[in-house]
N, C-alpha and C positions, 0 to 999 in steps of 0.2 A: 762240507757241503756249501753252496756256494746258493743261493736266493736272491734274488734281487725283485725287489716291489716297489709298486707303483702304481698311481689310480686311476691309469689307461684301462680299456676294455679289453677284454683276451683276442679280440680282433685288430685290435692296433699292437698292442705287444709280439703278435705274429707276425707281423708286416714289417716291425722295430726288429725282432731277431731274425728274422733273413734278411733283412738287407743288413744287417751289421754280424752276421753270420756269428750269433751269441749261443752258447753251448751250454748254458747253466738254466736253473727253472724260474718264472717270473711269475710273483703273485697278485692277479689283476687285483687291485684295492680300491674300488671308484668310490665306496662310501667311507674311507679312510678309515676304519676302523684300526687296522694293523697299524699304519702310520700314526695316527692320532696316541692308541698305546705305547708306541716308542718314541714315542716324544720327536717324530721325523718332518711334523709340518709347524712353521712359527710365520712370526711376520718378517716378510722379507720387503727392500725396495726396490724399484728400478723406475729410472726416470724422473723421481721427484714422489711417486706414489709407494703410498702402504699398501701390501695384499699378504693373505695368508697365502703361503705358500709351501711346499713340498723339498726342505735341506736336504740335499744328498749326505748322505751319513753312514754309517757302517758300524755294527755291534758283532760281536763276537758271543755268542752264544752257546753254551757248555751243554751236552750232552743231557744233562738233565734241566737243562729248560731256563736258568739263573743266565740272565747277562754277564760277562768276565770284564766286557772291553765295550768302551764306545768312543768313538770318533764323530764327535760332535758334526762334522762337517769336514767334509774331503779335499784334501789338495792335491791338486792337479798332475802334480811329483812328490815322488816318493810315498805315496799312500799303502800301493803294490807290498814295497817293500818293509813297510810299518805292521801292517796287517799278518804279515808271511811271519816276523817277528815276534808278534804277539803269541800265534799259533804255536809255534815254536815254544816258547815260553809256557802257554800253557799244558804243553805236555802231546 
């Protein structure tokens, strides 16, 4: 299963999956609860400034509810194929 979250409102994430025509489920998170527990929002920079901000990140999550995998933060290549690996790996 395939989740993807984040602390848009389910009226922008509708607008976000059709026009990027996305097939997987998105789970509106505006008061970051879910993010905040997986450790998916830290301090980021840009431009010279500090702000808390929202890592793109990725966990692999086992059937009974325990984290297996985290990828702290996503690279742009070869993520795809790290993630498909892990899967693989864990059975």
């Amino acid at each position: 299963m395939i989740l993807g979250c984040s602390g848009d409102s389910v009226e922008t994430q509708a607008k976000f999956k059709a026009k990027y025509k996305i097939n997987f489920s998105l789970l509106s998170d505006p008061e970051f609860r879910a993010i905040d527990a997986y450790g998916a929002r830290r301090m980021k920079s840009f431009l010279g400034k500090s702000f808390l901000g929202i890592v793109r990140s990725t966990f692999l999550i086992a059937p009974d509810g325990k984290i297996r995998k985290i990828w702290p933060s996503v690279r742009p290549k070869g993520h795809a194929v790290d993630v498909l690996e892990a899967l693989k790996a864990a059975g």
